[in-house]
Kinemage of the C-alpha trace (Angstrom):
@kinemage 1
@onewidth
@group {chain A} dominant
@subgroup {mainchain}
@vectorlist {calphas} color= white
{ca unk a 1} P -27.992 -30.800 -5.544
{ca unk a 2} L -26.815 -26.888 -5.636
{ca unk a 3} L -23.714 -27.071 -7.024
{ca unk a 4} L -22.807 -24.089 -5.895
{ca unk a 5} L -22.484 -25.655 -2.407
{ca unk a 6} L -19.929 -23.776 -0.052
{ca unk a 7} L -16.483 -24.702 0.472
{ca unk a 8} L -15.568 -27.065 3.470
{ca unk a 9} L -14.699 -25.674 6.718
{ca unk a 10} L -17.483 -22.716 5.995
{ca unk a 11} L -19.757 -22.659 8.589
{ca unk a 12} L -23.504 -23.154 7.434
{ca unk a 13} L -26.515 -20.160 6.999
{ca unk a 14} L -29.806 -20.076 7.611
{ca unk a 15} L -29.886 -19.964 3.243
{ca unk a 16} L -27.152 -22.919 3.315
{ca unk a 17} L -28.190 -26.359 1.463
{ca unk a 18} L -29.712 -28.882 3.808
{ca unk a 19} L -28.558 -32.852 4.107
{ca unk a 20} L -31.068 -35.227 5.963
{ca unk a 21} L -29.019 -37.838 7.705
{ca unk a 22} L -30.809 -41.174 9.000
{ca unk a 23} L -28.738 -42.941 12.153
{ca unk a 24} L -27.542 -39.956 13.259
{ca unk a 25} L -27.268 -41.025 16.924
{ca unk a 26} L -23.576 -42.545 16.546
{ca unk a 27} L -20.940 -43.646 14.424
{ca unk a 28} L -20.855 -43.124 11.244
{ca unk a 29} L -24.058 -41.017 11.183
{ca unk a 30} L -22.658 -38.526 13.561
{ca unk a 31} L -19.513 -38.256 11.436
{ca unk a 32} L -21.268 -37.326 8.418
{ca unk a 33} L -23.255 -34.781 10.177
{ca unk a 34} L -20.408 -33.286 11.952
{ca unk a 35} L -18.448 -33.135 8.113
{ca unk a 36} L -21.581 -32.155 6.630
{ca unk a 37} L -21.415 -29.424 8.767
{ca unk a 38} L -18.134 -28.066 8.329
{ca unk a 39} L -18.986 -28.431 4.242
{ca unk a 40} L -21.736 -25.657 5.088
{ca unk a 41} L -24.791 -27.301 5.340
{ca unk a 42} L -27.458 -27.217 7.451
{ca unk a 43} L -28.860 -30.449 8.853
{ca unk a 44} L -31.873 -32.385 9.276
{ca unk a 45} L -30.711 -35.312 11.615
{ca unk a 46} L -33.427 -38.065 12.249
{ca unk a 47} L -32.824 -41.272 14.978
{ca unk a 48} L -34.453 -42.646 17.701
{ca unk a 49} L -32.528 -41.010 20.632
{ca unk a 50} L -33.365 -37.712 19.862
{ca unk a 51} L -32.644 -36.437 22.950
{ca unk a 52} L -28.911 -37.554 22.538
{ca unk a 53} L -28.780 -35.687 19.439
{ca unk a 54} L -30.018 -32.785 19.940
{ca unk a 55} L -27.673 -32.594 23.402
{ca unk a 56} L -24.778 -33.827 21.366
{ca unk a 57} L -25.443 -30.976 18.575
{ca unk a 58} L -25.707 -28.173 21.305
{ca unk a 59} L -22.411 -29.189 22.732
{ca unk a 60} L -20.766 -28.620 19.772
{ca unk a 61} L -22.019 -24.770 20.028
{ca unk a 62} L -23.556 -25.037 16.244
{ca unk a 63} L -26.396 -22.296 15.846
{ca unk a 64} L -29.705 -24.260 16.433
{ca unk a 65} L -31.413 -22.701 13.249
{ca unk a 66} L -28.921 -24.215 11.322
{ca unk a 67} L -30.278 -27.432 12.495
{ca unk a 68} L -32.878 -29.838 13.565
{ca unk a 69} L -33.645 -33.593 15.117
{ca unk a 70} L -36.534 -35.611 13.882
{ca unk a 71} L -37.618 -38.839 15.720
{ca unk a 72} L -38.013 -42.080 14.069
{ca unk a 73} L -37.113 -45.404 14.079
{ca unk a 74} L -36.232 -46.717 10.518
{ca unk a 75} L -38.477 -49.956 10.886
{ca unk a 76} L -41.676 -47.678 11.221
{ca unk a 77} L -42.795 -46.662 7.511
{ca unk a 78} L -45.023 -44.163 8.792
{ca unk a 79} L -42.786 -42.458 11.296
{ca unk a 80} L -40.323 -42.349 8.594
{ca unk a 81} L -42.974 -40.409 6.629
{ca unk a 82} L -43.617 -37.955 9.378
{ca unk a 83} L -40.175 -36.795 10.132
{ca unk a 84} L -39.601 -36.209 6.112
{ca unk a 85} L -43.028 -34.362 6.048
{ca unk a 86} L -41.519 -32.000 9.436
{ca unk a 87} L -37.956 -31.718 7.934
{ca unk a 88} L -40.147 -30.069 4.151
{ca unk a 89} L -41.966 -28.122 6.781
{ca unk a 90} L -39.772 -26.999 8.833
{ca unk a 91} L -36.619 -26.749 6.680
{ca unk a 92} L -37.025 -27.443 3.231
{ca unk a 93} L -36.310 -30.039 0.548
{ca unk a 94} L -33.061 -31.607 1.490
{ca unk a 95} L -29.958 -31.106 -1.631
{ca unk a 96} L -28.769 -34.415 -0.132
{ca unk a 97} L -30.511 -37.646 1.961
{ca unk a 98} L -28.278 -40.270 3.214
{ca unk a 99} L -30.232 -43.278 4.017
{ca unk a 100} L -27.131 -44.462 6.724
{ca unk a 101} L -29.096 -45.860 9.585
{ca unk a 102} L -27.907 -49.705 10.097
{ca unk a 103} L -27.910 -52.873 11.919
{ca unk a 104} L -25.489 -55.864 11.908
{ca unk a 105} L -26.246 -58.666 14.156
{ca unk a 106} L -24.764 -62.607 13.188
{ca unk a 107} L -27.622 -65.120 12.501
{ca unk a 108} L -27.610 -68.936 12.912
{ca unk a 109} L -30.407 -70.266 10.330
{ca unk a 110} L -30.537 -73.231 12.279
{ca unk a 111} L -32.017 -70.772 15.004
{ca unk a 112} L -36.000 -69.936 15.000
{ca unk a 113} L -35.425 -67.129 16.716
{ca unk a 114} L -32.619 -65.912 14.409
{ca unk a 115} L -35.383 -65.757 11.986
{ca unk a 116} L -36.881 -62.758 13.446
{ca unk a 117} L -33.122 -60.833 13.328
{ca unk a 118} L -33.330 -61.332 9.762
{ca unk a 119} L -36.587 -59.805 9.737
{ca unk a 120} L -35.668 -57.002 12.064
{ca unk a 121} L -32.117 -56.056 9.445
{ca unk a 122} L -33.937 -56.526 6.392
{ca unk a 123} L -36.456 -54.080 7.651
{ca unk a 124} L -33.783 -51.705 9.078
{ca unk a 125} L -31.414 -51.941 6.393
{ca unk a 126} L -33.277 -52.036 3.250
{ca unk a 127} L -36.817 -51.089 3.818
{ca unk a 128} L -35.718 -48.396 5.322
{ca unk a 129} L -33.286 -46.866 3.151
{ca unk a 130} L -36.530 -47.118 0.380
{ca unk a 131} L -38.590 -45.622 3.260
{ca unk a 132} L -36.056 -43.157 3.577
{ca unk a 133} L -35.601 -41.709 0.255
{ca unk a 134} L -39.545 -42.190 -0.611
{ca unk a 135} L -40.807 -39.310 0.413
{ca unk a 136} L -38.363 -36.766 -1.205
{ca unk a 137} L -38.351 -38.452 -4.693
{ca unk a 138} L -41.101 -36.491 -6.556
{ca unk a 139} L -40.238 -33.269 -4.970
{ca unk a 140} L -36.443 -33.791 -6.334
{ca unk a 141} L -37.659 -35.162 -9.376
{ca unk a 142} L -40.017 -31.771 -10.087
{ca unk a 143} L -37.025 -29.464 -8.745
{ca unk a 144} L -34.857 -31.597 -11.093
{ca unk a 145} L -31.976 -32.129 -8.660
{ca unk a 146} L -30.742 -33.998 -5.530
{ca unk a 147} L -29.117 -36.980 -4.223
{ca unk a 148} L -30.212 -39.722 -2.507
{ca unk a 149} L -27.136 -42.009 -0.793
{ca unk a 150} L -27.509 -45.691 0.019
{ca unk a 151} L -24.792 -46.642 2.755
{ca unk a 152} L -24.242 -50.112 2.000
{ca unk a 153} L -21.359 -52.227 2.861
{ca unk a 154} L -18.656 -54.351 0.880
{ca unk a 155} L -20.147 -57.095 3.171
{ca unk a 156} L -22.919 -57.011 0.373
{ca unk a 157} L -20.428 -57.989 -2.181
{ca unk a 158} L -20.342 -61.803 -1.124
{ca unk a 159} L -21.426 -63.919 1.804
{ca unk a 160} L -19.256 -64.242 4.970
{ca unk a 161} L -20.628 -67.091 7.472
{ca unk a 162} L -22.323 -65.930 10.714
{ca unk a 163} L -23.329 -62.684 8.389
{ca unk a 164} L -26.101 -63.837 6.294
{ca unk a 165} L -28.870 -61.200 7.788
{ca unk a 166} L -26.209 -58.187 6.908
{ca unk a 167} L -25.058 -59.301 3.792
{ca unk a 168} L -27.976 -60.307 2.395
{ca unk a 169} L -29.424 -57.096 4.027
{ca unk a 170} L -26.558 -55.092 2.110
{ca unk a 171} L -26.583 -56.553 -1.090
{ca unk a 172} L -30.219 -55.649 -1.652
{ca unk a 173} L -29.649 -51.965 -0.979
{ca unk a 174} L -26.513 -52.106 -3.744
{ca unk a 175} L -29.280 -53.683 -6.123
{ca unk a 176} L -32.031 -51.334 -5.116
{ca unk a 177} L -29.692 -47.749 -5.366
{ca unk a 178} L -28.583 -49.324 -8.965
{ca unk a 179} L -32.247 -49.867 -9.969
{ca unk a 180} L -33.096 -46.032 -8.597
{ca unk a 181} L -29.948 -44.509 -10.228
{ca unk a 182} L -31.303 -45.526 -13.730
{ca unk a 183} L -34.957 -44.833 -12.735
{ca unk a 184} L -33.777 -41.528 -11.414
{ca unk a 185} L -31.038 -40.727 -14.223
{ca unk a 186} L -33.254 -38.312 -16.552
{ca unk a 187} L -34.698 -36.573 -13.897
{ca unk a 188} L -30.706 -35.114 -12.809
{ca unk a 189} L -31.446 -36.933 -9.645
{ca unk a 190} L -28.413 -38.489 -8.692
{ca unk a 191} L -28.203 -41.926 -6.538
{ca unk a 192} L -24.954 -42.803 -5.050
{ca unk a 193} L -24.112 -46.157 -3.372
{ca unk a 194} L -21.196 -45.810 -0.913
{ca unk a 195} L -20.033 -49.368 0.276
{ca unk a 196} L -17.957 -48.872 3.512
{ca unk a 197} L -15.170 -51.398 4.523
{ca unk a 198} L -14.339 -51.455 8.176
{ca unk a 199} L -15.060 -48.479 10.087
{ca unk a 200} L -14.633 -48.110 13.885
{ca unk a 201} L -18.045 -47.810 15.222
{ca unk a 202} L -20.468 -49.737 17.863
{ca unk a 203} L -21.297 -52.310 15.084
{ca unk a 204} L -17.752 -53.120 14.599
{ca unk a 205} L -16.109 -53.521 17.942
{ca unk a 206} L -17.384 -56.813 18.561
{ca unk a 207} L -16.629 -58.149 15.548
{ca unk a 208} L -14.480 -61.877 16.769
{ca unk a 209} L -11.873 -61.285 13.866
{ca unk a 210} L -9.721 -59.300 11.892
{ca unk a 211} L -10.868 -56.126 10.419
{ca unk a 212} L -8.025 -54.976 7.739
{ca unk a 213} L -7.964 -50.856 6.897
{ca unk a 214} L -9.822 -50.418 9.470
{ca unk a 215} L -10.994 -46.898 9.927
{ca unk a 216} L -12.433 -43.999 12.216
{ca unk a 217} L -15.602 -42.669 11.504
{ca unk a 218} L -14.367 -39.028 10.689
{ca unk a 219} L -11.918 -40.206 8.254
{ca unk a 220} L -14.763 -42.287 6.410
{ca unk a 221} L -17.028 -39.318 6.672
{ca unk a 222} L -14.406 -36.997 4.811
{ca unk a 223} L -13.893 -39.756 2.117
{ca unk a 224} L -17.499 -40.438 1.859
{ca unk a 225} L -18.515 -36.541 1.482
{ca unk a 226} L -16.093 -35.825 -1.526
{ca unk a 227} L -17.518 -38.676 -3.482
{ca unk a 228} L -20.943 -37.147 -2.826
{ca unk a 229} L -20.469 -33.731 -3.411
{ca unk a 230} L -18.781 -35.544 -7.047
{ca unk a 231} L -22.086 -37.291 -7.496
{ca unk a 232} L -20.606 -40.384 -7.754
{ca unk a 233} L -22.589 -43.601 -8.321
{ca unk a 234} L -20.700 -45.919 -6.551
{ca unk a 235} L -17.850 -45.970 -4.562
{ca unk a 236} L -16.056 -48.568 -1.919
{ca unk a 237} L -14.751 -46.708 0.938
{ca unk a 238} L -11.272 -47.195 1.194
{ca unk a 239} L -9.877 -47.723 -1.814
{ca unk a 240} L -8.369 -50.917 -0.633
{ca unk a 241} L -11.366 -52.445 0.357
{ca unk a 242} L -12.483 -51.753 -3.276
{ca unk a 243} L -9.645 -53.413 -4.551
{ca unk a 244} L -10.228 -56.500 -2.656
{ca unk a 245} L -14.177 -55.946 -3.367
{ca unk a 246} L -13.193 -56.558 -7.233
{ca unk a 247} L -10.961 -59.384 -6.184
{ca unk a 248} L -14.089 -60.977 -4.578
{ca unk a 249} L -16.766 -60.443 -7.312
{ca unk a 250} L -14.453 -62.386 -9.507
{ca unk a 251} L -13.147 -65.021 -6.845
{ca unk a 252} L -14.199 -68.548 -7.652
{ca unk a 253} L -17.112 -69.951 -5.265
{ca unk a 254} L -14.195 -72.734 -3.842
{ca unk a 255} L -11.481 -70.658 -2.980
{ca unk a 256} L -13.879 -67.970 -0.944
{ca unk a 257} L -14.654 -70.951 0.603
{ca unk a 258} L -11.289 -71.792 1.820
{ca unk a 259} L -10.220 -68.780 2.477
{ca unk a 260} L -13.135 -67.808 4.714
{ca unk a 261} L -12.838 -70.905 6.283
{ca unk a 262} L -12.579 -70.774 9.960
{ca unk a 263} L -13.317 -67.119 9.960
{ca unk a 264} L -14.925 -65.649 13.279
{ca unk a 265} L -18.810 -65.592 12.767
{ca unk a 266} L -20.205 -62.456 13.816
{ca unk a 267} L -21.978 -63.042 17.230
{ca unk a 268} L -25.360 -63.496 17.907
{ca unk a 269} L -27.887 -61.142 19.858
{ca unk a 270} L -28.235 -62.662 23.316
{ca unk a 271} L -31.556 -62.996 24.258
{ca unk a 272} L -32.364 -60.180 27.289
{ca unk a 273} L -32.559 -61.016 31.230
């Protein structure tokens, strides 16, 4: 990445450094745009709704060359491949790509059909954050800079019951950024991991339990952009869900046991009328 990036709050130029943002339809995806933004760059926002976006964007009043909306959904390989051939096209080779676009839906293994949720996350939320980042890795590699961010979760950390499609989901892109950092390391393309706790989006408010520090998506975003403008390689977001990540990793197998015990499961999806 330039790091001669501009200071926050500095509207971006047509010159500015451009950030490609996956999920940018809601949540935390629109929060990172919208801080992104304010940092002074220009954006390359890719989701399904793109029609959403791009009328969410203009009410904001930004100047549309300082952006752009790409359509994809995150499952489709190719489609990935076209919007990151559009965004070179159009607007350049992104400084920073933040693979962010998520699902979180509760399994029950004892469930066929659940079977086909895990499919559907592992596809969404680690295939595509590798289908993501794919396409820009040679060009960052020859310009010898970048960074590539994996939004995981500190749900990857260990399992929590009713979550096995997420975490499992999760913990394979913490593994996968790790194995990319070093891959990436000589080429002074930096890989960070950001591992979010609770934050207060559409995946979240269903959740059938307690949800401690939680946070709003703008506050994440804020935290999450100074520890990628640092370069960092991996961070928990807050720093009290990183406490109680380390607590976990070390946390004999019996005691998460009990003390997960009774938990709320995350729900199912209901099958349609």
């Amino acid at each position: 990445m330039n790091d001669t990036a501009p200071t926050p709050a500095h509207a971006p130029t047509v010159s500015a450094p451009l950030v490609y943002i996956t999920g940018a339809s809601s949540g935390i995806g629109q929060a990172l745009a919208t801080r992104f933004w304010r940092g002074g760059y220009r954006l390359a926002l890719v989701a399904r709704r793109t029609d959403e976006v791009r009328a969410w964007a203009q009410s904001l009043g930004w100047a549309e060359q300082t952006w752009a909306v790409y359509g994809a959904d995150v499952r489709d390989v190719a489609a990935l491949g076209r919007a990151a051939r559009d965004c070179l096209a159009a607007q350049g080779l992104p400084d920073v790509v933040v693979a962010n676009a998520g699902i979180s839906v509760g399994i029950d293994t004892a469930e066929f059909a659940d079977l086909e949720v895990l499919r559907a996350t592992l596809e969404t939320n680690v295939l595509g954050v590798a289908a993501t980042f794919q396409p820009f890795v040679r060009p960052m590699r020859e310009r010898r800079a970048g960074r590539l961010v994996g939004i995981a979760s500190v749900a990857g950390i260990r399992g929590l019951p009713g979550h096995a499609a997420y975490c499992s989901s999760k913990a394979a892109v913490i593994g996968y950024c790790e194995s990319l950092r070093i891959e990436l390391r000589a080429d002074r393309v930096r890989v960070v991991t950001l591992c979010p706790g609770y934050v207060d989006t559409p995946l979240t408010r269903g959740n059938p339990y307690r949800m401690p520090f939680l946070m709003a998506p703008d506050e994440f975003a804020d935290r999450a952009y100074r520890a990628i403008r640092r370069g960092v390689s991996y961070q928990v977001i807050p720093w009290q869900m990183g406490v109680l990540a380390k607590l976990l990793r070390v946390l004999p197998n019996a005691w998460l046991d009990r003390l997960v015990a009774g938990r709320g499961r995350k729900p199912r999806r209901r099958p349609g009328p």
